[in-house]
C-alpha atoms as a printed R data frame, in Angstrom:
    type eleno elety resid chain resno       x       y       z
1   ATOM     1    CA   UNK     A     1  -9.030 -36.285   2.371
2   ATOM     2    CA   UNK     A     2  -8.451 -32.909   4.689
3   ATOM     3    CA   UNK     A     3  -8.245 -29.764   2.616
4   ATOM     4    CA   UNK     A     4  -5.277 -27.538   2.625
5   ATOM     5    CA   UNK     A     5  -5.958 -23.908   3.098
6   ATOM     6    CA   UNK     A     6  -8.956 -21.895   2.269
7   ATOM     7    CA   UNK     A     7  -9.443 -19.206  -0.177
8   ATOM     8    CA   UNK     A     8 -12.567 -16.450   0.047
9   ATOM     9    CA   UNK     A     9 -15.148 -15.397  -2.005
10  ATOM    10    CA   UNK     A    10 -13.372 -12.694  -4.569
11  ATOM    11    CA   UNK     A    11 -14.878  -9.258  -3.799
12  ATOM    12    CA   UNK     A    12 -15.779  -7.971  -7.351
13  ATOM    13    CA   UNK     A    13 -16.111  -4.166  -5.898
14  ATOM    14    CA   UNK     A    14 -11.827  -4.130  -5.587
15  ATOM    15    CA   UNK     A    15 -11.018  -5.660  -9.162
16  ATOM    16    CA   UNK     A    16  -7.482  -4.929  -8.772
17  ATOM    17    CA   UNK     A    17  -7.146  -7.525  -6.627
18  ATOM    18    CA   UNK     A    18  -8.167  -9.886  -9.496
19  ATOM    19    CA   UNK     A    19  -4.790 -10.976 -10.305
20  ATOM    20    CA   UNK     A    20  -3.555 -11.905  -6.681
21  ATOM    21    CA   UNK     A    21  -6.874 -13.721  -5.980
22  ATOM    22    CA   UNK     A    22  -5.784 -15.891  -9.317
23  ATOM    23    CA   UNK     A    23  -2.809 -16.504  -7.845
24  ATOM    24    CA   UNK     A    24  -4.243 -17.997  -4.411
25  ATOM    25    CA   UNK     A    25  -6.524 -19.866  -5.987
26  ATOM    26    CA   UNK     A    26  -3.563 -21.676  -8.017
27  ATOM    27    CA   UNK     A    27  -1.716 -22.073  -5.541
28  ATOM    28    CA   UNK     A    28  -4.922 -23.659  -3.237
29  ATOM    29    CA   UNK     A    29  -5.293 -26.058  -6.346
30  ATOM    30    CA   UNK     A    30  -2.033 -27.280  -6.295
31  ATOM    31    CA   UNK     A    31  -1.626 -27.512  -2.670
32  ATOM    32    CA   UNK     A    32  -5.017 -30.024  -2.853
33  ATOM    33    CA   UNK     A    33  -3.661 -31.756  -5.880
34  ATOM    34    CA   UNK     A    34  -6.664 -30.914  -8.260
35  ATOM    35    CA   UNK     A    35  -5.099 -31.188 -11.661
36  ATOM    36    CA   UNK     A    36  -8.220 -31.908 -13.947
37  ATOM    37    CA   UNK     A    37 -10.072 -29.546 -15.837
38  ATOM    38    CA   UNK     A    38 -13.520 -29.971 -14.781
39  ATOM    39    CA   UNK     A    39 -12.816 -30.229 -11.202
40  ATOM    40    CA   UNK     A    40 -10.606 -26.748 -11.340
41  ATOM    41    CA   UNK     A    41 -13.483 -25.791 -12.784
42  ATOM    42    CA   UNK     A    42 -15.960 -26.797 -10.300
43  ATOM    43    CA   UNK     A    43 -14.000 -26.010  -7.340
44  ATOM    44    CA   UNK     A    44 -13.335 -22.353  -8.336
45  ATOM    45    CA   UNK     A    45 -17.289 -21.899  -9.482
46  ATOM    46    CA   UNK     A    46 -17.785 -22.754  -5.462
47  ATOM    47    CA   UNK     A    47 -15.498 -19.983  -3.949
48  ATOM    48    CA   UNK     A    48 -15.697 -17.404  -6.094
49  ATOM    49    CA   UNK     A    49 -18.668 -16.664  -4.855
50  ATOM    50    CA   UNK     A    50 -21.881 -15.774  -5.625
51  ATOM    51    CA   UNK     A    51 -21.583 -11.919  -7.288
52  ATOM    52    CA   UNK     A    52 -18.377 -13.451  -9.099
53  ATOM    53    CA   UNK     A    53 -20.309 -16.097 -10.513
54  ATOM    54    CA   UNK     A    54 -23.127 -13.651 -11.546
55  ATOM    55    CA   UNK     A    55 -20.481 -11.429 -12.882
56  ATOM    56    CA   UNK     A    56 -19.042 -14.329 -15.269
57  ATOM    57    CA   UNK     A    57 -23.253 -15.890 -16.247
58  ATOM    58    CA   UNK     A    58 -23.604 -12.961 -17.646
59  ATOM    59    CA   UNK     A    59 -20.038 -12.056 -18.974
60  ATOM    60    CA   UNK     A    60 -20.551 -15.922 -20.932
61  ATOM    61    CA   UNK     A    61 -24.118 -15.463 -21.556
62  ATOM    62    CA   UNK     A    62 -25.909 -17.559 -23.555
63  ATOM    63    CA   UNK     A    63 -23.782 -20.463 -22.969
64  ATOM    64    CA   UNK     A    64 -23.691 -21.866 -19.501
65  ATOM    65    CA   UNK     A    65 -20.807 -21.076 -17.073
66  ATOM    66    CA   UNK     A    66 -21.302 -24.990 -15.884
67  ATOM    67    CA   UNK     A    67 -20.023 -25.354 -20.223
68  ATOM    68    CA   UNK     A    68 -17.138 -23.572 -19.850
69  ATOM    69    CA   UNK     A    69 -13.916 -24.521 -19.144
70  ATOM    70    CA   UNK     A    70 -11.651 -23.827 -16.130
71  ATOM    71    CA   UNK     A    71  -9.219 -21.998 -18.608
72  ATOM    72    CA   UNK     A    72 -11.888 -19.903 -19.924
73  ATOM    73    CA   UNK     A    73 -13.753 -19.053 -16.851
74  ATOM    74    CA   UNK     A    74 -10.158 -17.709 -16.002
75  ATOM    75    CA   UNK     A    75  -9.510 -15.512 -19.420
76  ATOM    76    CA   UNK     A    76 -12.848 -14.591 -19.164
77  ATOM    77    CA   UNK     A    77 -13.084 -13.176 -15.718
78  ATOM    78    CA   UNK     A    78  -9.544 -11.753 -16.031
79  ATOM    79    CA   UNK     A    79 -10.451  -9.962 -19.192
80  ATOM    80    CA   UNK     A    80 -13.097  -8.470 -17.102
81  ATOM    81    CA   UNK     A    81 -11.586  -7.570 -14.026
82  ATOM    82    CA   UNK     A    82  -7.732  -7.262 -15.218
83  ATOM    83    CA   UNK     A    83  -8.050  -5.524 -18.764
84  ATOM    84    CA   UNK     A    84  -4.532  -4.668 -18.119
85  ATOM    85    CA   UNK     A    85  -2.895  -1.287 -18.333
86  ATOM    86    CA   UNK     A    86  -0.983   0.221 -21.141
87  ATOM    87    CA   UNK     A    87   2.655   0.210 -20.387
88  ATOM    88    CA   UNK     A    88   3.150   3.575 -20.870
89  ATOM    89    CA   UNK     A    89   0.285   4.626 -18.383
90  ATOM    90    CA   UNK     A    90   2.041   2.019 -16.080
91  ATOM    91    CA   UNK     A    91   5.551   3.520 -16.995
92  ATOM    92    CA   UNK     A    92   4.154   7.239 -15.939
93  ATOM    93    CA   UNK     A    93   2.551   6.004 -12.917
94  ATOM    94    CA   UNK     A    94   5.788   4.153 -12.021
95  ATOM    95    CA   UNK     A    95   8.400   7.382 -12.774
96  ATOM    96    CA   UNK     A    96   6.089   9.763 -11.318
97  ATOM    97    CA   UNK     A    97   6.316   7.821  -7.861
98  ATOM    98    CA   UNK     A    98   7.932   9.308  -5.461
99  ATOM    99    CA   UNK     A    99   8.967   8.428  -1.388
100 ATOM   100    CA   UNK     A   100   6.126  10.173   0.473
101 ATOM   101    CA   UNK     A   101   6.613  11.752   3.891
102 ATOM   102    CA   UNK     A   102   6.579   9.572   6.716
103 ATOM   103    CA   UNK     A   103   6.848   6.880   4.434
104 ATOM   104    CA   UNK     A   104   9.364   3.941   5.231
105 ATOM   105    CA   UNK     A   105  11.734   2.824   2.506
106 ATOM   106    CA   UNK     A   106  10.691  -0.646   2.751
107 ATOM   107    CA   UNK     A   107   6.742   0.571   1.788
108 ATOM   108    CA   UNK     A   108   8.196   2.520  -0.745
109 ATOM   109    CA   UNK     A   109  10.045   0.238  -2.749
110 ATOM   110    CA   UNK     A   110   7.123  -2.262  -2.005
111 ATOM   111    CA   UNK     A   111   4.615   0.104  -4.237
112 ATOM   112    CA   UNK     A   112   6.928   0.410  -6.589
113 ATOM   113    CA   UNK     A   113   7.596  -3.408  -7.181
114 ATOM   114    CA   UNK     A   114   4.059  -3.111  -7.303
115 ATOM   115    CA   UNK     A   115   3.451  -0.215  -9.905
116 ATOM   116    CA   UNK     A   116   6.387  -2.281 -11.933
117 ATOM   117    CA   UNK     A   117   4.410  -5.385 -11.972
118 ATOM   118    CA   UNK     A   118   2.456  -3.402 -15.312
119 ATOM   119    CA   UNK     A   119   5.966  -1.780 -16.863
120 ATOM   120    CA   UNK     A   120   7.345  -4.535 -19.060
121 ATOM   121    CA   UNK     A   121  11.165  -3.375 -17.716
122 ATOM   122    CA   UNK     A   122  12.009  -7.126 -17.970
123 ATOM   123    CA   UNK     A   123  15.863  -7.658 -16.866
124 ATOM   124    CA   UNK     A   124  16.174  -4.051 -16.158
125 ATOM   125    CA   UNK     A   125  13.883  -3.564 -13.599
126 ATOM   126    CA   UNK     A   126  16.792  -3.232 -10.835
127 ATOM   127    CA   UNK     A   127  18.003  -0.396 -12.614
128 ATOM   128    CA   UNK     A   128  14.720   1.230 -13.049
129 ATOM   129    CA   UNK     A   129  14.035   0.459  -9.190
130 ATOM   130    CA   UNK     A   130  17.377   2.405  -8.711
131 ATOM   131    CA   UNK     A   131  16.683   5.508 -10.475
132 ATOM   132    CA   UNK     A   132  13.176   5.609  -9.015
133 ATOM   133    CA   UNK     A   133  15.140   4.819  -5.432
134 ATOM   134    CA   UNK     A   134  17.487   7.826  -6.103
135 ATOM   135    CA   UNK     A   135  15.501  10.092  -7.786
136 ATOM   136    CA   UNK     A   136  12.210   9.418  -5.686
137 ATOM   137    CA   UNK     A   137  13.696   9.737  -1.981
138 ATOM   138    CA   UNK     A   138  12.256  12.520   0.262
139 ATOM   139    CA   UNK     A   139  15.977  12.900   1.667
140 ATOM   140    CA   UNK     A   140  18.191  15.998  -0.331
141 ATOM   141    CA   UNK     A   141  21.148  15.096   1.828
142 ATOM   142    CA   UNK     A   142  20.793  11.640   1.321
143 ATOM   143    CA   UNK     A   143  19.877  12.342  -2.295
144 ATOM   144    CA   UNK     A   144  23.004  13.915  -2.550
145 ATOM   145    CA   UNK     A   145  25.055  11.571  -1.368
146 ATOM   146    CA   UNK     A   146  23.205   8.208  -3.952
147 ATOM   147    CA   UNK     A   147  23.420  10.944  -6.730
148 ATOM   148    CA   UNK     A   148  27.900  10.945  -5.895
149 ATOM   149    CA   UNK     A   149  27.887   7.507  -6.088
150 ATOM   150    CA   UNK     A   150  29.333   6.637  -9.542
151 ATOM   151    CA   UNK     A   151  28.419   3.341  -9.542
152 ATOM   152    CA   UNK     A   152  25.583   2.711  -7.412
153 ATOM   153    CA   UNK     A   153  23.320  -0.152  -7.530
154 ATOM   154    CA   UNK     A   154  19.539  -0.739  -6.406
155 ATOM   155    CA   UNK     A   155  20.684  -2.577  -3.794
156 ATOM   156    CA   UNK     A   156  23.329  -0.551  -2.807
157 ATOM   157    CA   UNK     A   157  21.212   2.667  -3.070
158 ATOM   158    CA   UNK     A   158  18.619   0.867  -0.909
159 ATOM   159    CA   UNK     A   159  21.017  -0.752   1.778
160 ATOM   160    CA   UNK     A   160  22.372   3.371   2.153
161 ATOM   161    CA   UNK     A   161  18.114   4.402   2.182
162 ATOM   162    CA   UNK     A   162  17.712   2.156   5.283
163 ATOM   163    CA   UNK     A   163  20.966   2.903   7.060
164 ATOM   164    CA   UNK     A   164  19.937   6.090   6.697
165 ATOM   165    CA   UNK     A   165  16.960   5.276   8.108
166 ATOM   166    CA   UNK     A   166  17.915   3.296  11.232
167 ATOM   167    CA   UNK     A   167  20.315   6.085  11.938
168 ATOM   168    CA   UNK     A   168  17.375   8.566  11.328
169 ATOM   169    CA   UNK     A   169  15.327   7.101  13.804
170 ATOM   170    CA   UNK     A   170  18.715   6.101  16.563
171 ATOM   171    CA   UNK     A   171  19.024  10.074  16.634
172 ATOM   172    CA   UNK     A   172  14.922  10.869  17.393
173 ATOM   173    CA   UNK     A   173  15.102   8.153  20.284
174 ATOM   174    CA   UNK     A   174  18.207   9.324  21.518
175 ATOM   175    CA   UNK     A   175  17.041  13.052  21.667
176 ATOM   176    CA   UNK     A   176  13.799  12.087  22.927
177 ATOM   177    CA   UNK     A   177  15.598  10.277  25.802
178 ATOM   178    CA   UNK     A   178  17.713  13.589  26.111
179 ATOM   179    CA   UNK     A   179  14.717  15.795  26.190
180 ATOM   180    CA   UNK     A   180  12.623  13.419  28.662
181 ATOM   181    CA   UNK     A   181  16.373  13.040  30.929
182 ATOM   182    CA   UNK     A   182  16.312  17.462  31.190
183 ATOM   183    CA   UNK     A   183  12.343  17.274  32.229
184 ATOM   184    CA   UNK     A   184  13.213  14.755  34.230
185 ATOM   185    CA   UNK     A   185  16.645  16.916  36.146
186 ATOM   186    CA   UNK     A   186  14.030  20.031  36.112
187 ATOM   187    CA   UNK     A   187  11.117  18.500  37.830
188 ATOM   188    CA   UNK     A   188  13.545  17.284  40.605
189 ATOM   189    CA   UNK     A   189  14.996  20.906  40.836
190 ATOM   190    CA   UNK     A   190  12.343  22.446  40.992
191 ATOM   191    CA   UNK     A   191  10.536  20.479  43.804
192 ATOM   192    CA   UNK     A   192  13.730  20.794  46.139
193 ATOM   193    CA   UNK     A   193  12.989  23.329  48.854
194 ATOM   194    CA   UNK     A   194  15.948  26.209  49.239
């Protein structure tokens, strides 16, 4: 039987991307239909790779890793490379977040779904992605204008952010075309002989 997909070796020197890497492997699990414990097991211990698997011998130490079970090898690792943040750290990180310049609203509200992820805001998240949205953009005008809105969702506040954005960026191409047409008229003028 063919395997589905491949996942690589987890690169213990970026432990923050412990919990995606958990992910992938789940999924590459379920896509090859390995349900039983042991060979979970097995499988991960052969593509974590070899400094993971150091990492967790001595992280288990005495017992052998080859002992442990799949769900432990997991709780153990993620202990180790996903202590977890306190919410209120996350929280501060999260409020104090704000739209960078030259920053695209789309990469913006994509690290903050990201800083979230560690919040606990639950069912309220949309609401907290809305007052970071309004309170966060790098745009007074357009500031302005969410901070009118009476009843303004995220999605609203974010379908105005990229409007604003297109329309942003219609206006630099459209000068630019303007300024390159006038070079363009001057050059010609001024190689005409009188």
């Amino acid at each position: 039987m063919a395997t589905l997909g491949n996942v690589e070796h987890f690169n213990p020197n970026n432990p923050g991307a412990w919990d995606a890497y958990k992910e992938r492997v789940e999924l590459f699990l379920k896509a090859n239909n390995i349900t039983e414990d042991d060979r979970k097991q097995a499988v991960f211990l052969n593509i974590c790779g070899a400094a993971t698997y150091d990492i967790l011998r001595s992280l288990i130490s005495p017992a052998k890793v080859s002992d442990a079970s799949y769900e432990n090898v997991i709780k153990t690792l993620s202990a180790h490379f996903s202590p977890g943040t306190s919410e209120i750290v996350a929280r501060f990180k999260f409020y104090r977040r704000n739209q960078q310049v030259g920053e695209t609203i789309s990469v913006y509200v994509k690290e903050l779904r990201k800083l979230a992820e560690e919040c606990g805001f639950g069912s309220s998240l949309d609401t907290m992605l809305r007052d970071r949205l309004v309170c966060g953009v790098n745009h007074e005008a357009l500031q302005k204008r969410l901070l009118a809105e009476s009843k303004i969702t995220f999605k609203k506040g974010l379908e105005m952010r990229v409007a604003h954005e297109v329309a942003a960026e219609g206006i630099a191409v459209l000068k630019q075309t303007q300024a390159d047409g006038a070079k363009n008229v001057n050059t010609i003028n001024s190689s005409k002989p009188y």
